[in-house]
C-alpha angles and dihedrals in degrees: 000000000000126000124190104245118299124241100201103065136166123264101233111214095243101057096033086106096055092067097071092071088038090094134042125231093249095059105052089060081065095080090036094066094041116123090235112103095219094068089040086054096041086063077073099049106035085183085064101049087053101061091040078064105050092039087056095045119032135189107294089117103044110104128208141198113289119214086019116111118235103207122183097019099166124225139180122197088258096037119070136174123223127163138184110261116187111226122184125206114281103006118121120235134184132202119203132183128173126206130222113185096320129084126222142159123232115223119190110201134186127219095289096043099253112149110266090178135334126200124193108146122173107259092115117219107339132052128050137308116199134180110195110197145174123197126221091197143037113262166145112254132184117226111204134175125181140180119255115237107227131130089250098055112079117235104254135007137140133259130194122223145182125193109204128199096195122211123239090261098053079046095051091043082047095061102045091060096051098049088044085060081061093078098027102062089053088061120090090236133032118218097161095096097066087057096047094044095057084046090059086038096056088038094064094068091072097045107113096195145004094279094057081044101056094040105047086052093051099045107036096039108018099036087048094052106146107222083276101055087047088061097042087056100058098041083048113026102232118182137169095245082058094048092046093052092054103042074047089062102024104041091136104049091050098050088044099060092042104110094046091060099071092065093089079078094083097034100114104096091054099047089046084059087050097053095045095050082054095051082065103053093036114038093194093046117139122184122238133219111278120208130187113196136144114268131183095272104263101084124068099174141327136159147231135204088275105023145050096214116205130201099209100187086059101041092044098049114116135032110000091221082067101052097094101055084042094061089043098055095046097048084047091054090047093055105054084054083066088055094052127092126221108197133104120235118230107280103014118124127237115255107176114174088040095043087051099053091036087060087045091046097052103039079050089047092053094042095054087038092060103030098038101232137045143241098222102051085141085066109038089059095048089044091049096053095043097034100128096045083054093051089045094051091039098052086062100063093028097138099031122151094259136346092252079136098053116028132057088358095139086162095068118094095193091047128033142205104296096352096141099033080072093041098048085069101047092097080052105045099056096063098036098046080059087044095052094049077074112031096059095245103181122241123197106228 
């Protein structure tokens, strides 16, 4: 929900000290000789005066750092921050805000308070928020965010901002990314993301703080998000502070399947077969975007009403001899997902944990069905041993609200990622694997 900008904003701890030069004298015994008793009183409590002050006049002159990073500026729905930033004509700035658990909208004002820019997207109370903007004057902004004032959001929390001035080089850098994304998201599948990724990557080992960090990722990987990544960002909230913890951590793993990752490159031929195995087996089918980018480690694939969104450091982990088929059963997965629907007819009841598995099962049984091998053996092995525990165990919690306890729990010992979503097509399999000896279902040898 947007708010015109505030008056009454926050004093953020690193500009608290500006405000002592930001009246005259002068003007300060203005107040003093005003009718009204509160100034008059305020001679006596020079504390007070103070705040009167700073509560008149907030923050819409204070200027801050550019290219340095504010971590942890506090805010409360009905307190805001806003700060004076200096543009000059043609540089290319960049404002960017991220959320951590509360939600907020950035303003840019000019001198009269008319609306330069304004940025509220729906990704709720976590992820970023970012105004990009390039000035055709000279001038004095005002930079604002303010906390949204929804039920959902809490009522008061902290975000962290930079607010970058790029060089003509970083412009120029800028640029060429985004008219290379021209050409890329009319292709069938994306494969820019895996270049620009290892370019951030690279990148990181020159960064000398937090701030160059933050920046080179976001500008060198998430700026450059093809139509894919995009989507990928948003279904799985994807953000730089999250990428830079775990390269952070996983330095090592990422660096080490690097190279298999651009084999996706060359996938083509593979994810064509795929599509045209499906066409049999659906008439109607239409084959969605596929897009291969670099994800946090903790999503392999999933899809939206326009991609099939791949995690390749996930799905090109491994022998490399086994890449290929890799890549094929899990665009095939994927796929049936696309073919799945998700609503409810009048009447059914909602059946959660087995209508999810259900959905997993069946994507991993056609898959299998059309590419001859599967990506999750581990666990069909595991899942066929232990098959009747797991009914038994399954049966318990058969309408819960979601499969949490079933599906992606790598953590659990006694089931594991995906276990049931084998399981939950093994009363299907059976029959069917007799039925497609006959009716001529296609495997991709």
């Amino acid at each position: 929900m947007r708010r015109d900008p505030p008056g009454d904003m926050s004093i953020n701890k690193h500009i608290l000290p500006l405000l002592a030069t930001r009246y005259s004298t002068a003007y300060l015994f203005s107040f003093v000789h005003s009718s009204q008793p509160v100034y008059k009183d305020s001679m006596r409590h020079p504390l007070l005066l103070l705040l009167l002050l700073i509560h008149l006049y907030p923050l819409h002159a204070a200027p801050i750092t550019l290219n340095t990073w504010y971590p942890g500026v506090s805010l409360s729905k009905s307190t805001g921050f806003s700060t004076a930033v200096q543009v000059k004509k043609n540089t290319f700035y960049q404002f960017y805000v991220m959320q951590d658990g509360f939600d907020v909208e950035l303003i840019l004002t000019n001198s009269t308070s008319d609306t330069l820019a304004y940025m509220d997207t729906d990704n709720g109370t976590f992820g970023h928020e970012i105004i990009n903007y390039l000035p055709n004057k000279d001038a004095v902004i005002t930079f604002h965010i303010n906390g949204l004032s929804g039920d959902y959001n809490p009522d008061n929390g902290t975000v962290g901002f930079y607010i970058k001035a790029f060089t003509k080089t970083e412009k120029s850098r800028y640029d060429s990314l985004q008219t290379s994304l021209i050409a890329e998201n009319k292709q069938h599948i994306l494969t820019a993301d895996i270049d620009h990724f290892w370019s951030a990557f690279d990148k990181l080992a020159y960064c000398k703080n937090y701030y160059d960090s933050l920046t080179v990722f976001q500008n060198e990987y998430l700026d450059a998000a093809t139509n894919g990544l995009q989507a990928f960002m948003k279904v799985r909230a994807l953000y730089a502070p999250e990428y830079l913890k775990i390269l952070k951590q996983e330095h090592d793993f990422y660096a080490g399947v690097r190279n298999n990752t651009y084999l996706t490159k060359t996938s083509s031929p593979l994810i064509e077969a795929v599509f045209d195995s499906l066409e049999v087996i659906y008439p109607h089918f239409k084959p969605f975007q596929v897009c291969f980018a670099i994800g946090a480690m903790r999503t392999g694939g999933t899809t939206t009403d326009q991609f099939i969104l791949i995690g390749t450091e996930l799905t090109t982990t491994g022998n490399v001899d086994r890449i290929p088929q890799r890549i094929k059963s899990i665009v095939a997965h994927e796929s049936i997902h696309t073919q799945q629907k998700y609503v409810l007819k009048q009447g059914a009841i909602a059946c959660n944990q087995l209508d999810e598995c259900l959905d997993e099962g069946i994507a991993n049984f056609i898959a299998e069905i059309i590419t001859g091998t599967t990506n999750y053996g581990e666990t069909d092995t595991y899942g066929y041993a232990h098959e009747a525990e797991l009914w038994q165990q399954f049966k318990q919690t058969l309408c819960a609200p979601n499969a949490d306890n079933w599906l992606y729990n790598g953590d659990s010992p006694a089931i594991s990622r995906q276990i049931w979503a084998i399981l939950s097509a093994i009363e299907l399999q059976k029959p069917i694997t007799n039925k497609q000896k006959t009716n001529n279902w296609p495997l991709l040898n």
